[in-house]
Structures are given as C-alpha cells and as structure tokens.
ROKOLFI-159317 format. One record per residue: residue number from 1; x, y, z of N, C-alpha, C in turn. Coordinates in steps of 0.1 Angstrom, whole numbers, plus 5000, padded with zeros to 4 digits. Layout:
R     i   n.px   n.py   n.pz   ca.px   ca.py   ca.pz   c.px   c.py   c.pz
R   NUM      X      Y      Z       X       Y       Z      X      Y      Z
...
//
This chain:
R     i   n.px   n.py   n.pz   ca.px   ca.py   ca.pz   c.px   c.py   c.pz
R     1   5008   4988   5000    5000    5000    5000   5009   5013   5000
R     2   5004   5020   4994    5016    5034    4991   5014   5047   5003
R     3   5022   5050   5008    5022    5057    5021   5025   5071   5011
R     4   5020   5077   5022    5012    5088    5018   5024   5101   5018
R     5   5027   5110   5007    5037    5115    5009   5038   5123   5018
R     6   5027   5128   5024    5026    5142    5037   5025   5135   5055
R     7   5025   5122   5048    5021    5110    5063   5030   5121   5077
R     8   5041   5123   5072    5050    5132    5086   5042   5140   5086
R     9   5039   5147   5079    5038    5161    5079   5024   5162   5089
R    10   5014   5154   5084    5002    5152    5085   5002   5148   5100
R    11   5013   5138   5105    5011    5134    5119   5015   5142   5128
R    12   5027   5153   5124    5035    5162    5131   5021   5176   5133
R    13   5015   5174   5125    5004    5185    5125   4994   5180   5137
R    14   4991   5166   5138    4981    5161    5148   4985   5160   5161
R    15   5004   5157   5162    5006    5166    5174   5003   5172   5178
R    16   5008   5184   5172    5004    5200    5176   4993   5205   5178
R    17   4982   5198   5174    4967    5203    5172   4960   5192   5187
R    18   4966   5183   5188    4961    5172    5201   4953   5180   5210
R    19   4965   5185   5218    4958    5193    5233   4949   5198   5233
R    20   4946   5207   5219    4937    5218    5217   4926   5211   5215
R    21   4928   5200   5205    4916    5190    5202   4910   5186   5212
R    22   4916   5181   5224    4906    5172    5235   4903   5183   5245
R    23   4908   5196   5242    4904    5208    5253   4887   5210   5248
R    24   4888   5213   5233    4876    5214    5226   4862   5204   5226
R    25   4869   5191   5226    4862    5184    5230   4854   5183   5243
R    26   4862   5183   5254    4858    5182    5269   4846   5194   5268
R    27   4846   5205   5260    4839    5215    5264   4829   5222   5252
R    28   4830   5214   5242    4819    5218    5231   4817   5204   5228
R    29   4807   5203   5217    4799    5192    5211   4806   5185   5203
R    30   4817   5190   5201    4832    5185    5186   4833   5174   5192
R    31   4829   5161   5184    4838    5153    5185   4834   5143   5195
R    32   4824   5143   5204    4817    5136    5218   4803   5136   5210
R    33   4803   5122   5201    4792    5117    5201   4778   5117   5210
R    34   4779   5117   5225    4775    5120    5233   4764   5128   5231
R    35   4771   5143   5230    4763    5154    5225   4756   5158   5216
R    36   4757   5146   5200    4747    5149    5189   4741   5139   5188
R    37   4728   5136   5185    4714    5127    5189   4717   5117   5176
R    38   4721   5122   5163    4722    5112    5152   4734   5106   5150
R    39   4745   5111   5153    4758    5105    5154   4757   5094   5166
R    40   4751   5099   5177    4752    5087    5186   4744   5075   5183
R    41   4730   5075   5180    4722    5067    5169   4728   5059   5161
R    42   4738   5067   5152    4748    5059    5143   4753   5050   5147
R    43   4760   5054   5160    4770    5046    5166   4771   5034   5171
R    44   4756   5038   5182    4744    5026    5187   4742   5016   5179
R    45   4731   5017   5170    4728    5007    5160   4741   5004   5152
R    46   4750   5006   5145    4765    4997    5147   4769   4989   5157
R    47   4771   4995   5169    4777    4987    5180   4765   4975   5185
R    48   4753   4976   5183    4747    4962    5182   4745   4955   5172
R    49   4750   4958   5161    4754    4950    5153   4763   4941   5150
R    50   4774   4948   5155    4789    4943    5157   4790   4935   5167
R    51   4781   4935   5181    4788    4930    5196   4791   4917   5192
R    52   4784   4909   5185    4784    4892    5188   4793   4891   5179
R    53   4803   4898   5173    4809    4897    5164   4823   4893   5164
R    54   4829   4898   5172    4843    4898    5172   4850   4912   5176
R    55   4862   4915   5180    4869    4930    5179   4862   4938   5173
R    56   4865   4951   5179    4864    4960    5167   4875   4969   5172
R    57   4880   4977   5156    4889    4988    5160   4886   4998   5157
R    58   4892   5014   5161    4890    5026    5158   4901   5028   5151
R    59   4897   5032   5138    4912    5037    5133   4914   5052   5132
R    60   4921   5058   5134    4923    5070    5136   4916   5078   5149
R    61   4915   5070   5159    4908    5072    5172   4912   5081   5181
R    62   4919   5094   5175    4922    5104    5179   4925   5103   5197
R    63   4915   5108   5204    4918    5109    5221   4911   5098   5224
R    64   4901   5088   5217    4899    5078    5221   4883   5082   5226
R    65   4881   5093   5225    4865    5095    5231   4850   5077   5219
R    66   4856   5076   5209    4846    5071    5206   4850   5057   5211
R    67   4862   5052   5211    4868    5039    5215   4864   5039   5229
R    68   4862   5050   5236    4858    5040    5253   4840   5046   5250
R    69   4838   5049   5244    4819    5048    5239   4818   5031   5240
R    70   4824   5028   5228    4818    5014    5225   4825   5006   5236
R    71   4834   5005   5245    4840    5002    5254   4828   4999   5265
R    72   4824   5012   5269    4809    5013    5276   4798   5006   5273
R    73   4799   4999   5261    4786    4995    5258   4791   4979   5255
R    74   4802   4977   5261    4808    4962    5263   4818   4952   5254
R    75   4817   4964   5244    4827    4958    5229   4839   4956   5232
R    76   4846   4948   5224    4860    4946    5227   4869   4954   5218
R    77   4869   4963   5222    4872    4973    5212   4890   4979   5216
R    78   4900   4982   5202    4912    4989    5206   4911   5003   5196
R    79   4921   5010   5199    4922    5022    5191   4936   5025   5183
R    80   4938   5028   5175    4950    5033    5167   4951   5047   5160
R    81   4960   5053   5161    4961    5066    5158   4970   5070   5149
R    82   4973   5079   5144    4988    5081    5136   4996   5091   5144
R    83   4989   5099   5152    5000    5113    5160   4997   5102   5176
R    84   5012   5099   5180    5016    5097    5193   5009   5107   5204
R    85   5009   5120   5202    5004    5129    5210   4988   5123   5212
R    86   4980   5122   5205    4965    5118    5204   4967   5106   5213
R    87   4975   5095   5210    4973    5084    5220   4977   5085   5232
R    88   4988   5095   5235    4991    5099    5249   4978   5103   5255
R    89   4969   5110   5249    4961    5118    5258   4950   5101   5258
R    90   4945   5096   5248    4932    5087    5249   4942   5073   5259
R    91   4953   5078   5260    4957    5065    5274   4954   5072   5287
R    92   4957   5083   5289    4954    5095    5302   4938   5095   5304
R    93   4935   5096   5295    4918    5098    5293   4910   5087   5297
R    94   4915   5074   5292    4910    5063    5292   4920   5048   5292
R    95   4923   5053   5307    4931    5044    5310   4928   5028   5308
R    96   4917   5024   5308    4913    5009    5311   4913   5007   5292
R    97   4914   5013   5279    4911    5009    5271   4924   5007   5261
R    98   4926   4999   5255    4938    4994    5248   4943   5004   5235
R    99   4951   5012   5234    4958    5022    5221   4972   5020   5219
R   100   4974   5022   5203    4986    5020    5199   4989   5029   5185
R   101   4998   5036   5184    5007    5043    5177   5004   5032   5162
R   102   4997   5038   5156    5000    5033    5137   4991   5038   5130
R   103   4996   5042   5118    4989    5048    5104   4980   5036   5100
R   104   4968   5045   5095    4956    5034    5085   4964   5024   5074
R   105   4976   5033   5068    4987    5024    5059   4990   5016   5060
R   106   4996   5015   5073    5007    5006    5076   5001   4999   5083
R   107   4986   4994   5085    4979    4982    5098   4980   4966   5086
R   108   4986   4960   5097    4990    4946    5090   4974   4938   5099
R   109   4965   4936   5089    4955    4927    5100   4950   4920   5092
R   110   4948   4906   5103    4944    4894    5097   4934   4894   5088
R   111   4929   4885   5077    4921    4886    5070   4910   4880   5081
R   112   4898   4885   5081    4883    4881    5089   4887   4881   5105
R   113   4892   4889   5110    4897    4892    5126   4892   4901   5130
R   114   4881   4909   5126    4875    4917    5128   4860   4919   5132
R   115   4853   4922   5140    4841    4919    5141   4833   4934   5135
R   116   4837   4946   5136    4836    4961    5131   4852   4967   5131
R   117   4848   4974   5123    4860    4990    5116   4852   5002   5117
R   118   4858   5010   5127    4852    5024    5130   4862   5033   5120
R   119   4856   5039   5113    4867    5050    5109   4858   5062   5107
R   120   4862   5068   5116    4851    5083    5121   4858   5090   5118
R   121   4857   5097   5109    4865    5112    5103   4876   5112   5104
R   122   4888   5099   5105    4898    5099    5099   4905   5094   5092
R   123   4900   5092   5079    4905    5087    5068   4906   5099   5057
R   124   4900   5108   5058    4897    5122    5051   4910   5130   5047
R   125   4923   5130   5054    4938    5129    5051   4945   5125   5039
R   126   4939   5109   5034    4944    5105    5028   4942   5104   5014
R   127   4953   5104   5005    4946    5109    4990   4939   5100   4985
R   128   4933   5105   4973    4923    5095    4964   4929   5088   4958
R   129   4941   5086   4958    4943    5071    4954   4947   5062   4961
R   130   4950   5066   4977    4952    5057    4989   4942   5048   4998
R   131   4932   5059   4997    4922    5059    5006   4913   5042   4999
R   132   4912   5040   4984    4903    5028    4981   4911   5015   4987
R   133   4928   5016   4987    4931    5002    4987   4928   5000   5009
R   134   4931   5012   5015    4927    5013    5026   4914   5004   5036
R   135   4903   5013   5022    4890    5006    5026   4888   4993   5023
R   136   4898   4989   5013    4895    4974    5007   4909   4967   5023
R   137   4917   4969   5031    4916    4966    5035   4913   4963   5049
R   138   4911   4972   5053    4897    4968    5065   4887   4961   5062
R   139   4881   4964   5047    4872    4954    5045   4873   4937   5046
R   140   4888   4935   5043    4891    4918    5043   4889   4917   5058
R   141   4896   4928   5068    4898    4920    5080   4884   4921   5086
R   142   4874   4924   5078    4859    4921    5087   4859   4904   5085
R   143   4855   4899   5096    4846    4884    5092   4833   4890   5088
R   144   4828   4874   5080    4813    4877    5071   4806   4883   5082
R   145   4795   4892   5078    4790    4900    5087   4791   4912   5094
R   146   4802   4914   5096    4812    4926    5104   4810   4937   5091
R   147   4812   4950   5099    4804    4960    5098   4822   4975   5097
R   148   4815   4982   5087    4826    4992    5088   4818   5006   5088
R   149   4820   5017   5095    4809    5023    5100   4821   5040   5096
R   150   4823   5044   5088    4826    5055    5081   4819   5066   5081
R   151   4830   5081   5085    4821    5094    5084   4834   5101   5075
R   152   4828   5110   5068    4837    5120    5058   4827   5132   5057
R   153   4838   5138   5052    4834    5152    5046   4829   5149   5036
R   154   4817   5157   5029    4808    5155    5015   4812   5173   5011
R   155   4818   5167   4996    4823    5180    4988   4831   5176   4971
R   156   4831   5187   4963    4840    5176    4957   4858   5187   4951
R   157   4858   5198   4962    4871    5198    4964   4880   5194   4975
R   158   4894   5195   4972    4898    5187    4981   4907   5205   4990
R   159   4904   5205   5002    4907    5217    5012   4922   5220   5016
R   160   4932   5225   5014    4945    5227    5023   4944   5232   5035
R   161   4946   5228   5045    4944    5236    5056   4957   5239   5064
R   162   4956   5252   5067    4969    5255    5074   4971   5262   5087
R   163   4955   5261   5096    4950    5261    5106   4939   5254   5108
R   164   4938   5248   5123    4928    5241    5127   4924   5245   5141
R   165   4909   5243   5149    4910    5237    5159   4914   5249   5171
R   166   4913   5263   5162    4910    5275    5174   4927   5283   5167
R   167   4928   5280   5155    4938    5290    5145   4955   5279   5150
R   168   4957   5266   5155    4967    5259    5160   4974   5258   5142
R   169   4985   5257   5140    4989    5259    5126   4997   5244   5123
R   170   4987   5238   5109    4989    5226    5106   4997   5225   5091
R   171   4993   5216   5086    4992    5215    5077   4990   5202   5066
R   172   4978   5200   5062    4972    5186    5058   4962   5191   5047
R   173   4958   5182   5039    4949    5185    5031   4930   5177   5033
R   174   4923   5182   5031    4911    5175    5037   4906   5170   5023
R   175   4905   5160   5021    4894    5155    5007   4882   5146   5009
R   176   4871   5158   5003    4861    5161    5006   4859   5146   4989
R   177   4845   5140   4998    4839    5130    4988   4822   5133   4985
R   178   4820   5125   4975    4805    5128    4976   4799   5111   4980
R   179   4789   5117   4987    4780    5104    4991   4778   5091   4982
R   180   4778   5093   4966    4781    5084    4956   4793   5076   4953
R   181   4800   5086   4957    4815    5081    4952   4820   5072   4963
R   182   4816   5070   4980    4823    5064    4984   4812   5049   4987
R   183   4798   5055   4979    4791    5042    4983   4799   5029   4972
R   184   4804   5038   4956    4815    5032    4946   4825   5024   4957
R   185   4828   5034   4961    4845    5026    4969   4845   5015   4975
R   186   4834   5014   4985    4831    5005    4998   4820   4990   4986
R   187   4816   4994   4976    4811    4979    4970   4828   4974   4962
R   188   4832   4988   4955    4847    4981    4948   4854   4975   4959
R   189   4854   4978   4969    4864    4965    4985   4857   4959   4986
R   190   4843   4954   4983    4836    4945    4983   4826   4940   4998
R   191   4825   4954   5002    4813    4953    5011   4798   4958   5007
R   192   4788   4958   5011    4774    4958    5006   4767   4972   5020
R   193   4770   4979   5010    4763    4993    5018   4750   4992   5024
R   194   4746   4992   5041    4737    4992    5045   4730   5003   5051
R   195   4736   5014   5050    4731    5028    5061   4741   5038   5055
R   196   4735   5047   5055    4742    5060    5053   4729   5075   5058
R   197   4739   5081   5063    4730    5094    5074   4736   5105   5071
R   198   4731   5113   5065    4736    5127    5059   4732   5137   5064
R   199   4745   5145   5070    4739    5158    5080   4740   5169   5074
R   200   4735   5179   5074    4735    5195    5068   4745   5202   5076
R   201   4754   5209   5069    4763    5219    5070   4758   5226   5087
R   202   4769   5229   5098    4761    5236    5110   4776   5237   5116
R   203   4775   5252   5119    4786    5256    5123   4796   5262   5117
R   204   4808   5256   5118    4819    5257    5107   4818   5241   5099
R   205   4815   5237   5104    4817    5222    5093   4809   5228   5080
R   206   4810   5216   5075    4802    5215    5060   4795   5202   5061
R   207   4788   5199   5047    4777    5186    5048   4785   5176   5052
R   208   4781   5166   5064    4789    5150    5065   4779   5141   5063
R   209   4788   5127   5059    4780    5119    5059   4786   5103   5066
R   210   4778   5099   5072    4780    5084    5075   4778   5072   5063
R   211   4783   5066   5068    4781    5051    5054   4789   5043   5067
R   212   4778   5031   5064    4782    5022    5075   4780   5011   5055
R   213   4789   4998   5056    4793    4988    5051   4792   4975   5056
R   214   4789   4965   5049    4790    4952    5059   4792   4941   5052
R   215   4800   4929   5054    4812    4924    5044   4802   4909   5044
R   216   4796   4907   5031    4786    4895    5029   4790   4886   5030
R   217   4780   4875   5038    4784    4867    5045   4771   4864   5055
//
C-alpha cells in the first residue's frame, strides 16, 4: 500500500493540534458523540450489530473518546492513531482501554479478525488514490458479517488547511467525497452498503455523511 507523501507532515500537524483537540472536546459538542442525537444513533445501531461479532477497531481514534463509547457498551474494542500525542492523551483519558501508535497504511491485520471497523473522520487525510486500497483493506479484515461504519466530509474539492481547531497551525489536506462516490468505493472493496446518514452543513463544518458497510456473509 503506498504511504502517503505528507504522512510526517500530516502526523506532526496532529501533534500540535492534540491538546487543543481534546480541550475542545471536553467543552463543546466537537467530536463527543455524546452530544449529537444522530451520530450517537449511528454509533448505537452499529455497535449492536457488531457486539456478537468479534473485535472492533477505531482507526484514527484520535483521544479515544469514541473507543471508550463502544468500550461502555461492552465491545471489545482497541484504538490506533497516527499522532503519538493523540494516543498519549486517549491512554490518560482512558486508562482501562487498549491504544497504539499506527497509520491506517501501515495496519497489518488478519484477514476476517475483525468483528467492526470504526473510521470516524479519519481517513479524510488521505489521497484518492490511497484511501480505496485502505478501505478494501479493513474490509478483508471484517469476518462475514462485520460492519465498517465510516464518516467524511461531503464536497467535491479537496481543502489545504493550514489552521485548525482554534487557529493551531497545521498542515494537511482535507478530501472532501460525495456520498456516491464512496458508496462506489466500499462495493469496489467489496462490502454491501447498508446505512448511510447525511447531516447538513452547521457551524463551521460542511455537509457530513455516515456510510456504514457490511462484508457478505
């Protein structure tokens, strides 16, 4: 799988932006499922889908707020991140739940060892020509059944950003999909789209959408 040319660049940015990230969190609605009625919904109806399942992982599980969600709700769930700093904080945060340092790239996982794949707004980093073989491979490591539950940005440019997160100075590119194009992606890895939840623009964000997948069987 081809690693991504800004991967440093991109993780050294999620450093820097960490602290600010989980300060924002603790104290606005960013990011704490918790606080929005349809994201948590989302989350729910996945996580009883997946329970009798097997593992699940968060990939890009930032401070870990959604990994000890499903944690709470009895999953056996781990998290992986790409910025060290993010896992520092979701081990402080959430001591009792298992995290580890690695890029969506670089995850070596068994084929059907999976019971769900969380990837909640962090695969959006990665270019368009990385991002399909990605989803095709989370999708092997589902067993028949198992469930991959995906949120992105809906747009069809792709954003440079060179502040985030209260003006913290980064630098990453955001690539915006449309709701068509990644339902394309997730049947080309060969899972069978079963939910997708599309929110309206509020705040500073823009339109998002959910696509949950599930690997036939």
């Amino acid at each position: 799988m081809r690693r991504p040319d800004d991967l440093d660049v991109v993780r050294e940015s999620y450093d820097r932006v960490a602290d600010t990230y989980v300060e924002m969190v603790a104290t606005t609605a960013l990011g704490d499922i918790r606080r929005q009625p349809c994201l948590r919904a989302a989350m729910d109806v996945f996580a009883d889908a997946v329970a009798a399942r097997g593992p699940v992982l968060d990939v890009g599980c930032g401070p870990g707020t959604v990994t000890a969600y499903l944690a709470g709700r009895g999953l056996d769930v781990s998290g992986v991140d790409l910025s060290p700093r993010m896992i520092e904080n979701a081990r402080r945060l959430h001591p009792t739940c298992r995290f580890a340092v690695a890029s969506s790239t670089d995850l070596e996982l068994a084929e059907s060892s999976l019971g769900g794949v969380v990837a909640w707004w962090s695969l959006f980093n990665l270019p368009r020509d990385v991002l399909p073989p990605v989803v095709a491979s989370l999708g092997r490591a589902l067993v028949p059944g198992g469930q991959l539950i995906m949120g992105m940005h809906v747009g069809d440019e792709d954003l440079v950003r060179t502040e985030a997160y209260g003006g913290v100075p980064v630098r990453w590119t955001t690539y915006q999909w449309r709701p068509e194009q990644l339902v394309d992606l997730v049947e080309g890895a060969g899972l069978e789209p079963v939910a997708e939840v599309r929110l309206a623009p509020s705040g500073q964000l823009g339109p998002l959408v959910v696509l949950v997948a599930r690997r036939p069987g």
